[in-house]
N, C-alpha and C positions, 0 to 999 in steps of 0.2 A: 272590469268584469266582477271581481269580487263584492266591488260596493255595490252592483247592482244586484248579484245572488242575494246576498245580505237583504235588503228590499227585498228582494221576492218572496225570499224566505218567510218573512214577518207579513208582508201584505199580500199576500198571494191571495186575491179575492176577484169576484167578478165585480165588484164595487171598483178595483183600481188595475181591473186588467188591459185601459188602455193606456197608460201610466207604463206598465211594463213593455207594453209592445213598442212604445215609441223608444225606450230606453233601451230596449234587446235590438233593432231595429238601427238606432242611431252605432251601437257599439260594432254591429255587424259590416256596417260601409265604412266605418272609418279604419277598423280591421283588416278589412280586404284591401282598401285602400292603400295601408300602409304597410301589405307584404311587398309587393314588387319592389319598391326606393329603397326596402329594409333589406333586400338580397346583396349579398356581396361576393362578386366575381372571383373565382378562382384563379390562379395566373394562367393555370389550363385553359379557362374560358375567354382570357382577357387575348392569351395566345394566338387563341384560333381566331376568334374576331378580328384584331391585329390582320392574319394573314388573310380571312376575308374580305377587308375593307380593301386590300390591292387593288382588286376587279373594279370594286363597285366605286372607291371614293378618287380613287389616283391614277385613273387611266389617262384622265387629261392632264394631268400637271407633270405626269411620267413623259410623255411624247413631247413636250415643249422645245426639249432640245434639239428636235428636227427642225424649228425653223425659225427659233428666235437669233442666233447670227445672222441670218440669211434675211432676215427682214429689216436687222438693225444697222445692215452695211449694203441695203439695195439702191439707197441710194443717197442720204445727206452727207454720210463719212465714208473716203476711202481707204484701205488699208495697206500702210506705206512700209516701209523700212525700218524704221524708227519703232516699231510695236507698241506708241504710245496709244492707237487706238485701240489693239484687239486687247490690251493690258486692261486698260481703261473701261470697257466694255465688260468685261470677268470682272473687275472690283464691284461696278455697279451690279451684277449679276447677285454676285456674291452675299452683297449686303441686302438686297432686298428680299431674296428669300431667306435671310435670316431676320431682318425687321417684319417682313409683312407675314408670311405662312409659317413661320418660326414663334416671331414673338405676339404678333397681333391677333393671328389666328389660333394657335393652339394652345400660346399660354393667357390669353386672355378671353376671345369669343367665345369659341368653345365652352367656356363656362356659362353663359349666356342664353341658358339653352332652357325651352318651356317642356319643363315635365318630359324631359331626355331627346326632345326634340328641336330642330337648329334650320336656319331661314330667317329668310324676311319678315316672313308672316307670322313666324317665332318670337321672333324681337316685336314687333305688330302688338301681338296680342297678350304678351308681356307686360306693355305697356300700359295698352288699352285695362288689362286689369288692375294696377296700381294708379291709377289717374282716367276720368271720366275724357278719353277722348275720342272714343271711339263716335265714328258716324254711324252705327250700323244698327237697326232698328229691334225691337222684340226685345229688348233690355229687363230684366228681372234680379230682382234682389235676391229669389231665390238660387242665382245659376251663381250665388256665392258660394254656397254652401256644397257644392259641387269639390268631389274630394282631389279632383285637379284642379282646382280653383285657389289654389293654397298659396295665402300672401303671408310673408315672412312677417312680418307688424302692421296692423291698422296702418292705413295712411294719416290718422289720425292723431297718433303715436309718433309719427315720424316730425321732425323739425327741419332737419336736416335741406329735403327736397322737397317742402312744402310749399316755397315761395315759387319755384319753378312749377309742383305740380298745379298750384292755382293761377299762375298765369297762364297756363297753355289750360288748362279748361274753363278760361273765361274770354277768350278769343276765340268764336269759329271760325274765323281764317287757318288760324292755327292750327286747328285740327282738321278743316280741308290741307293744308298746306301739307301735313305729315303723315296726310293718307297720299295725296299725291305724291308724295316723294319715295310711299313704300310704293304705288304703282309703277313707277319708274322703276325703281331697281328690280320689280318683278319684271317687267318690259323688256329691260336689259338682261336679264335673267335666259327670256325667250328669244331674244336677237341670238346671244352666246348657243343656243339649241342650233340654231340657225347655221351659224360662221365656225363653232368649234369642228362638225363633221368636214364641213370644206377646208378648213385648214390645216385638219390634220392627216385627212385622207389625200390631199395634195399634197401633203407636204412630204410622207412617206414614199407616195409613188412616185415622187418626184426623184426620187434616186436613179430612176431607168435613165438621167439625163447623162449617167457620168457611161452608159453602154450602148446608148444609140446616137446618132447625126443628129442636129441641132432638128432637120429639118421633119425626120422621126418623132422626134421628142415632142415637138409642138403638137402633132396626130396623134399620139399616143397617149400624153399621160392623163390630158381632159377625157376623151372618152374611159379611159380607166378609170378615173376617179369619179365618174359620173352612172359607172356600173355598179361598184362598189356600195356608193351612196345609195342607188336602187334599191340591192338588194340590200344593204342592211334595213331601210324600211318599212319592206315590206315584208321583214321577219318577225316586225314589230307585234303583228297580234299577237304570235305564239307564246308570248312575255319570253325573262332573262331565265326564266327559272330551270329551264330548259338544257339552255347552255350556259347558265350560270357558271356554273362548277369548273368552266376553263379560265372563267375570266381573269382569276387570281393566279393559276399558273404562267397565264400568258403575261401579265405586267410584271410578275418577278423574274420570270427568265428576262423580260426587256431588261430592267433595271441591272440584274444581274451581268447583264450582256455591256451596259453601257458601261457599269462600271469599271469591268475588264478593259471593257477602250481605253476609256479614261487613264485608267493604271498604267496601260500598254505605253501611251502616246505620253505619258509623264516621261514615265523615264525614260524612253527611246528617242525623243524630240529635246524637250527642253524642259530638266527635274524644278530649274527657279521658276517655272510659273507660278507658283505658291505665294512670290512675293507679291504678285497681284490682288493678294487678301486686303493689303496696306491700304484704307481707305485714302490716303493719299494721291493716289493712280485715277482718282475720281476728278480731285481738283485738279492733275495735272490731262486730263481729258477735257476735261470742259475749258480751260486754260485755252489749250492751242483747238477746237475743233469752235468753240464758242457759240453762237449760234444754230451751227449745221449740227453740232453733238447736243443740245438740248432736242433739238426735232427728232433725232435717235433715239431720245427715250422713247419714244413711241415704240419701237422694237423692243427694246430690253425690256420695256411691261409685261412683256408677252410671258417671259420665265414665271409667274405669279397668277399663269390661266391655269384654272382647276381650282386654286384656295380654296377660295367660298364653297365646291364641293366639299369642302370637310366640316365644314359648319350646318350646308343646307342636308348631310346624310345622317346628321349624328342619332337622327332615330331610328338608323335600322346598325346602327354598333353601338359603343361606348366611349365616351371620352380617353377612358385608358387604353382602349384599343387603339384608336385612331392616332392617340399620341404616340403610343410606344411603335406604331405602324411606321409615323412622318420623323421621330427626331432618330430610328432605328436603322432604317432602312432607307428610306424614299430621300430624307435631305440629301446624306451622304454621298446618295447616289448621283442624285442631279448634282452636287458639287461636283464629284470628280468627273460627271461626263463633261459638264460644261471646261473646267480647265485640259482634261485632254485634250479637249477640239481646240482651244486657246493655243493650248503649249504647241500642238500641231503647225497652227498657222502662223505662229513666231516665226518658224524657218521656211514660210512657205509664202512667198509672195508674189510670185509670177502666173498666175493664174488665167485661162482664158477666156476673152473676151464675151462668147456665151455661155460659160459656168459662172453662176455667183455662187459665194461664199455659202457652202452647206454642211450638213451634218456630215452625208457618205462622202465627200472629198476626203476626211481625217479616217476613213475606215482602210483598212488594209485591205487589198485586191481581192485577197484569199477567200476574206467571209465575208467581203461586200453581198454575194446574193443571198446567203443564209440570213444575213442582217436586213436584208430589206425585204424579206419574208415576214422576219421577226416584229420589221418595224410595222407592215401595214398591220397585222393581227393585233398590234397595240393602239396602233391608231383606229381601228372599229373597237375594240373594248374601251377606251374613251370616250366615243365618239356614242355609245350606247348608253354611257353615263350620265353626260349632260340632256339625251334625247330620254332619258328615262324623269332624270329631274325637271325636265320640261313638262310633261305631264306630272305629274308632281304639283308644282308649284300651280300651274293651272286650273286643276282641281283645289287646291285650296283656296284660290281666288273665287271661282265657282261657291264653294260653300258658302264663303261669308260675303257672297252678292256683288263681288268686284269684275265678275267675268261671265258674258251670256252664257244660260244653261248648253253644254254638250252633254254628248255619248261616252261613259263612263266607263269601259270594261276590266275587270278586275282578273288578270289573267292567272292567276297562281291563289287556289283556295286553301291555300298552308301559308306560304311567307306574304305579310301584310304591308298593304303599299304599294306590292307591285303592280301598275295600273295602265290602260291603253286607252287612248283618244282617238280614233279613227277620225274625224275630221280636222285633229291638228297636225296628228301623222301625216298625213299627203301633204298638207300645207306646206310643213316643213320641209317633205319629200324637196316640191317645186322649188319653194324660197333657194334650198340647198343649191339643185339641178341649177337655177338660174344666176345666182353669183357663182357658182365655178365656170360655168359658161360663160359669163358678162364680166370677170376678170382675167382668169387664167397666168394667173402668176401670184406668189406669194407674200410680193409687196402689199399690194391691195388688200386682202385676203387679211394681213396681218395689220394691218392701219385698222381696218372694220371691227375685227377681233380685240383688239387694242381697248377700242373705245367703250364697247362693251363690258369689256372684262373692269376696267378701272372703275367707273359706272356702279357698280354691283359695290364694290369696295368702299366706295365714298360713304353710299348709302348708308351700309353696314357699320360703318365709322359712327357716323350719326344716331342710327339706333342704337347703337351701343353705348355712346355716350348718355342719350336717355336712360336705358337701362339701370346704367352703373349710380345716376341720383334717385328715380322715382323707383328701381325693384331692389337695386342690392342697397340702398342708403349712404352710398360713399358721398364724401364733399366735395359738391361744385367745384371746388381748386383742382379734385382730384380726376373727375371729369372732363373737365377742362381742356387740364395737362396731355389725357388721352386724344383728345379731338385736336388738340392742334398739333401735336410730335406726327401720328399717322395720317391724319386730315390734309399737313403740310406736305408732306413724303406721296400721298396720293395725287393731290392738288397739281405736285411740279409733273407728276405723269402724264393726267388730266389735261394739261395746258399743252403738252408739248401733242397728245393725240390730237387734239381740237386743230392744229394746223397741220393735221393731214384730210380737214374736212374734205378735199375734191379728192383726194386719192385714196379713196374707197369709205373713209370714213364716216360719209353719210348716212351710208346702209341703215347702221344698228339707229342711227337718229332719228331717221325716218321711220325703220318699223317701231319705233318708242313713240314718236306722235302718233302713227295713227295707232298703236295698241292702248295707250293713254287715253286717247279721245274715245276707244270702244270702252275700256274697263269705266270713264268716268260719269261718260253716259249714260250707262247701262245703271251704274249705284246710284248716280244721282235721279236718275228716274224711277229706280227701286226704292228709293229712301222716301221721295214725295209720293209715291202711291201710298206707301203704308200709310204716311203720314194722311194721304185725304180719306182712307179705310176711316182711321182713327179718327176724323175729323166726322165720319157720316154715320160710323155705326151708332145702333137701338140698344136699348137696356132689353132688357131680361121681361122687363114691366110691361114694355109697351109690345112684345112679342105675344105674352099673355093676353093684352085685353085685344090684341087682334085676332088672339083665337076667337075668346068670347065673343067677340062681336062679328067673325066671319063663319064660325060655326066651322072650324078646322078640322078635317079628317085625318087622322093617324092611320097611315097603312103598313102593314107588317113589313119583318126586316128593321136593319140597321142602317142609319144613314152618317155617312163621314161627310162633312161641312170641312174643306179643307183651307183655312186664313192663315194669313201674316198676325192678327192681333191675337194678343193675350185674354183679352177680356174683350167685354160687349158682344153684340150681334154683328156680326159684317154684313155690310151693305149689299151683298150679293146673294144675301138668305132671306134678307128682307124684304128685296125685289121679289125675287123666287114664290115667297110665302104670300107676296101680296095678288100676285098673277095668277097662281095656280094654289089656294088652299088648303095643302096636302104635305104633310110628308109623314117620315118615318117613325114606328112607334117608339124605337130607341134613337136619339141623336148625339151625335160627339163631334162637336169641333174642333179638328186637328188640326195641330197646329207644328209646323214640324218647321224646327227653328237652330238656327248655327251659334254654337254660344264661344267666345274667344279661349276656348284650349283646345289642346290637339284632342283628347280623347274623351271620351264621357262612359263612365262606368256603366253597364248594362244595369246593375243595383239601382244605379240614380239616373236611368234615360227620360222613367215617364213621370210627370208631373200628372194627377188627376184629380180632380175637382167635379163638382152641381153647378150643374146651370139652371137655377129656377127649384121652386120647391120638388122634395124628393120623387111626387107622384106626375111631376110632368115627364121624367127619363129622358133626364137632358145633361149632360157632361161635358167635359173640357177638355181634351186631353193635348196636351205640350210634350212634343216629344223633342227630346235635345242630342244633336249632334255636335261631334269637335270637327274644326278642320280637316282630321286626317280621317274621322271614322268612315267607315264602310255601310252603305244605308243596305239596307235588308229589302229583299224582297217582298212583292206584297202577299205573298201566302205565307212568310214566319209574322213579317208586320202584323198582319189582321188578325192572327192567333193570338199573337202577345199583347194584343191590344185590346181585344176581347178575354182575356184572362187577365189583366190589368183594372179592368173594369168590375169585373168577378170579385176582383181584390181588396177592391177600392170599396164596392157594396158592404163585404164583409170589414171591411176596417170599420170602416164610415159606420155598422152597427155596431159595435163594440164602443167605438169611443161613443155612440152617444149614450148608450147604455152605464157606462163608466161616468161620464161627466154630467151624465142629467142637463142637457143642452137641449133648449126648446129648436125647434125648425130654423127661425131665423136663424141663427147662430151659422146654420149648414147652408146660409143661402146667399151667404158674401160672396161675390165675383171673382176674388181674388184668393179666398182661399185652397191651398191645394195640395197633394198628400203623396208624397214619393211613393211610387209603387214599381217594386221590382225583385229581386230577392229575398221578399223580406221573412222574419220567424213563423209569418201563419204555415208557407211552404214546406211542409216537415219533410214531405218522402214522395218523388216522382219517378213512376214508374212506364212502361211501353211496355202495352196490353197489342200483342200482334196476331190474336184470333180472330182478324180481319184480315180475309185477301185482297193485298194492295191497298190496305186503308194502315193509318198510325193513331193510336189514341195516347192519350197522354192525361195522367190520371193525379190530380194534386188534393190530398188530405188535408184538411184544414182541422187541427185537433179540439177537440170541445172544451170548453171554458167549465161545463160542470163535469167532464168524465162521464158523459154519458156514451154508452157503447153502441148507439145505437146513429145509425149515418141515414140521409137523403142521401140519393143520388142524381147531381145536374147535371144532364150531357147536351154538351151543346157541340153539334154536328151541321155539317153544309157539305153539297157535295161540291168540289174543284173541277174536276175534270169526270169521264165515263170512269167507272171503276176505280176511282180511286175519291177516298170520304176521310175525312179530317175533323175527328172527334175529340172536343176538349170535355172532360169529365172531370164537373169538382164535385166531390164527396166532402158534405156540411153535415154538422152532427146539428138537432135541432137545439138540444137542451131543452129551459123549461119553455114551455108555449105561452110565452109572452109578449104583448104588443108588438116590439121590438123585433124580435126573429121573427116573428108570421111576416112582419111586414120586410123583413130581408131577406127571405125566403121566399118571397110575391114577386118581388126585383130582381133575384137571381131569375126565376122563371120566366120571366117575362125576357130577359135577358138571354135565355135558353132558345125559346120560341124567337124571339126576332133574329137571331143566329140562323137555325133553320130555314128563316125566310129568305134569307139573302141578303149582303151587302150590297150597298150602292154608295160609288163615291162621287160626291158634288164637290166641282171644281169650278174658280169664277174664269172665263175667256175678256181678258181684259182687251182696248183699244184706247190709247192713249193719242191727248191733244190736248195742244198750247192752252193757255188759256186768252180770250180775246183781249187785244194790247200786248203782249209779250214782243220783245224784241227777237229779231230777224235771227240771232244767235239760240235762243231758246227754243222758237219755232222751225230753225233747223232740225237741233238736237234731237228734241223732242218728239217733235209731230214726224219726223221723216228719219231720225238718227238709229232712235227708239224701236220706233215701228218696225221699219226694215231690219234691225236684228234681232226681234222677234218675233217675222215669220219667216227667218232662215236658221233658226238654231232650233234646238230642240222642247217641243211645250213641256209643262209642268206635269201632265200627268208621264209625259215618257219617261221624265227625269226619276221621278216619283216610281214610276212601275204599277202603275193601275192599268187593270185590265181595263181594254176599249168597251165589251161588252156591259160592263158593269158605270162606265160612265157617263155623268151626267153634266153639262155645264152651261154655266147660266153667264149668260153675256153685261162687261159693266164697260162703260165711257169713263175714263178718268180726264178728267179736263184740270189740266196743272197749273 
């Protein structure tokens, strides 16, 4: 800031006032940029976060103890006299949530996190910014400079992960292969939406078994668990924010509650079960059970469902939070429930032939019903968790083109994130309703959930491994080391789920192929459209001389031209322009595009550019979103977008005034000019001497001090009685070429406002191309098609009004 006062100081002239503006301009976003990262947490804050994240990060990994015995002894190992199995089972228990959600996830993923943000598609896009591999198309040099864009050293710089990062960007296999493998663990991701609400809301209810007849209990606890599931569902639009505010007291009283068991059943049962810590009890498990206790891991996985929620939530807390939350509380607690229930069944082995091994067997008679009160209200705030991050993660698949466009609803206009999919809600609904119905017991239930849950891990394993050579620079060796200690420890899980394929295992495999074959369809048929846009579109030139030679009419209003390309003419405007020669007297081709971070500064959303010399009134505009942001409605969109433009007019005269640049200069295709908060904006005010209208009034200060103002108002009306006035107030200064003719452009700009917007959108129809194999012309011609005209078109997605739209039909033949 100083070096640049300094400058102004001495150069303060209309000769180098675009000099200052880019330099007051750049200090501004990088500024705002670097207050949030720059804040540090109070322990007050860290506190309360901490006891936030109960609800929201650890409802499922809290509940686990309801049914990871019970699935791990349903049926390869029985549990004899000798307590070398249930011993044997608590070590393995033991160690893994202290290797995998202990050390894997908190002291090392957790860090791993894009701009305080954690997931798949975190690690994804991580990557894709330190190493060219990304598939995903609208790629710009500018979405570097983007102030979440922030790479710790050139790759250039780097030596280290250099040999890795040029090998994986000079094989596209490779880079198909490690987008495919992020679909997967998003796949498995939504399987776990699926299996964690039935597992844990059977698993709870499942308690009525130890107070009614066997013959009760079978009538009983499905239709309960199948109510439950209902309604949690279809409470879904309301969002959590609602009844948020229980969610954390409810998991701490659980926790709280288990750990007293725990405690209870130590010492009242048997104080030595602590010698079960002795990783010993592992190899003397596997020793005498051998085969039948490797297929058992399959259950014991289960203690490890929920992890990955602490990594895929980390952007609605903080790393300190969630740590001090899981090594404070939540470990502890799951240890001492899990050895309670152990110490328990050391002395207890005569158990009836239809009871298997569960949580409420080890609860005292007393508070068995207050606890299995306790336990379902825990099992639906879990079960809210992973159905919240299934929308979630869906939505970000959606942005960056991996998953057909849905219904987006953003329930909570304060807490950000939290979001509602009405057609994958029901889906789920069903999917749920139909394995708890088509299994109805917890073996199954927990094989399915098993495989899922490991699945998501592996992935995570891998991405992270990338991570740690091409973002943070550590060495291959060290790498490495990571991927095969965790990778192996997953692996023996892995293998031992995979041979429960027929007993229930299938589920999550199946819905991973076909969610796989919809997510890779959909991109790889979104990737070759763009690509044949960019293979057909016109220059700028040849748009020109078909004015000249069609004799093109310009009719008032603004016209949005909505493409996937950055540059050129799209082929959908061309048509357009060649059939009917006509359009609007202002044009802008929107271009609204997903760029790999989670968030994009509103400062640096719009990119704006000329399209054609400055008197055709022809624009670019690139609007950038992150995975997570929230797209805007199209009445603030069309405002900010026509005041961006206003912006851009006024920049675009200064600098040329400043730099004495002839036309051409201004007529490169690719140049283009962040507009958004920037120093022209001195003072915004709301002028409400309109009934039911808002104006919004932005001073742009004069370069000579002159006191005297134009006034532009550019107005349209929305709806009856209600009129949406943007007023820029320009000082003229001296009446020179230059301002007359920015002053000509703003007006013109004013008047095509008044006329009205119209957005043009292309309705594409895709097909093979002729010869293509039988696999392609599946995909494609019928894969494609059909799910895109069952999901939702681009303008719904978008939020253009129907009235106002226009769209021009293209054939892509692939």
């Amino acid at each position: 800031h100083e070096e640049i006062q300094e400058e102004i100081a001495h150069v303060f002239s209309k000769e180098n006032l675009g000099v200052i503006i880019r330099a007051s301009f750049l200090v501004e976003l990088r500024s705002s940029a670097a207050m949030e990262p720059g804040k540090r947490e109070t322990w007050r804050t860290t506190m309360l976060l901490a006891y936030q994240s109960l609800g929201v990060v650890y409802g499922d990994l809290s509940i686990s103890p309801l049914y990871v015995y019970k699935s791990t002894f349903a049926d390869d190992i029985t549990h004899t006299d000798s307590n070398d199995e249930i011993l044997g089972v608590l070590s393995f228990v033991f160690w893994t949530l202290t290797l995998i959600p202990l050390l894997k996830y908190v002291s090392i993923v957790l860090r791993a996190d894009d701009n305080g943000e954690g997931g798949t598609f975190a690690l994804y896009s991580l990557i894709c910014r330190h190493a060219n591999v990304s598939l995903l198309p609208n790629r710009q040099l500018a979405d570097q400079d983007l102030s979440t864009y922030s790479l710790e050293r050139p790759p250039e710089e780097v030596a280290d992960g250099s040999r890795v990062r040029r090998w994986l960007e000079g094989h596209r296999s490779l880079k198909t292969a490690l987008l495919v493998m992020v679909m997967i663990g998003t796949c498995m991701v939504i399987g776990d939406g699926v299996l964690t609400p039935v597992i844990s809301v059977f698993s709870a209810v499942s308690g009525l078994e130890l107070s009614l007849s066997k013959h009760q209990h079978e009538y009983a606890v499905t239709p309960i668990t199948c109510a439950i599931i209902v309604f949690l569902f279809a409470l879904q639009h309301y969002g959590t924010h609602r009844v948020g505010f229980l969610f954390a007291p409810i998991i701490l009283a659980w926790l709280i509650c288990m750990s007293a068991l725990g405690v209870y059943n130590i010492i009242y049962w048997n104080p030595q079960v602590y010698m079960a810590l002795n990783p010993v009890y592992m190899f003397k498990f596997l020793k005498k059970t051998k085969k039948s206790g490797w297929m058992s891991l399959g259950g014991i996985l289960l203690c490890m469902t929920g992890s990955e929620a602490m990594f895929a939530d980390l952007g609605h807390f903080s790393y300190s939070a969630i740590q001090l939350a899981f090594t404070s509380l939540v470990y502890p607690a799951l240890i001492l429930g899990y050895m309670g229930q152990a110490a328990y069944l050391t002395k207890h082995h005569d158990f009836d032939s239809s009871y298997q091994i569960g949580y409420y067997i080890s609860v005292p008679e007393a508070v068995r019903w207050p606890v299995l009160v306790l336990a379902i209200m825990a099992s639906v705030v879990g079960s809210q968790a992973i159905i919240s991050g299934t929308f979630s993660i869906i939505n970000q698949s959606q942005a960056l083109s991996c998953f057909p466009r849905v219904k987006v609803v953003h329930t909570s206009a304060k807490v950000h994130g939290q979001i509602y999919i009405p057609e994958i809600n029901w889906m789920l609904m069903v999917l749920c309703i139909a394995v708890t119905v088509g299994f109805r017991d917890t073996k199954h239930m927990g094989n399915a959930s098993g495989l899922a849950v490991i699945t998501v891990m592996l992935v995570t394993t891998c991405l992270t491994s990338l991570v740690m050579m091409l973002c943070w620079h550590r060495p291959p060796a060290l790498a490495l080391a990571f991927f095969v200690f965790f990778g192996s420890i997953e692996a023996l899980y892995f293998s031992a789920s995979l041979t429960k394929f027929l007993d229930g295992a299938w589920v999550p495999l199946l819905l991973a192929l076909i969610l796989v074959a919809v997510m890779f369809v959909w991109h790889h048929t979104t990737v070759k459209k763009y690509e044949f846009d960019l293979h057909n579109k016109v220059t700028m030139e040849w748009l020109l001389a078909l004015c000249d030679r069609l004799g093109m009419v310009r009719v008032p209003g603004i016209g949005l031209v909505y493409t996937d390309l950055t540059s050129g003419v799209p082929a959908n405007f061309s048509r357009f322009v060649t059939n009917l020669p006509a359009f609007h007297r202002v044009l802008v081709f929107v271009c609204v595009k997903s760029v790999p971070v989670p968030r994009v500064l509103p400062a640096e959303r719009y990119l704006v550019g000329r399209v054609g010399p400055p008197g055709h009134r022809s624009y670019r505009c690139i609007v950038r979103y992150g995975y997570r942001d929230v797209h805007q409605d199209v009445d603030s969109f069309e405002t900010e977008l026509v005041e961006s433009l206003a912006s851009f007019i006024r920049l675009d005269a200064l600098f040329r005034c400043s730099d004495a640049r002839s036309d051409a200069d201004y007529e490169r295709e690719n140049a283009f000019t962040v507009i958004g908060s920037n120093p022209l904006r001195r003072r915004i005010s709301y002028d409400d001497t309109h009934d039911s209208a808002s104006s919004v009034e932005i001073r742009v200060d004069s370069p000579t001090g002159s006191s005297r103002t134009n006034t532009i108002e550019l107005a349209a009306v929305a709806a009856p009685r209600v009129v949406k006035r943007v007023r820029f107030l320009v000082d003229p200064g001296s009446p020179d070429a230059e301002d007359k003719q920015m002053l000509e452009e703003l007006h013109e700009l004013c008047e095509a406002r008044e006329a009205g917007t119209a957005f043009i959108m292309g309705h594409s129809h895709v097909k093979a191309k002729p010869g293509s194999s039988l696999l392609r012309r599946l995909a494609i011609g019928y894969g494609y098609n059909f799910l895109r005209r069952n999901c939702r078109s681009p303008d719904v997605v978008l939020r253009v009004p129907p009235a106002s739209l226009l769209e021009v039909g293209m054939v892509y033949v692939l």
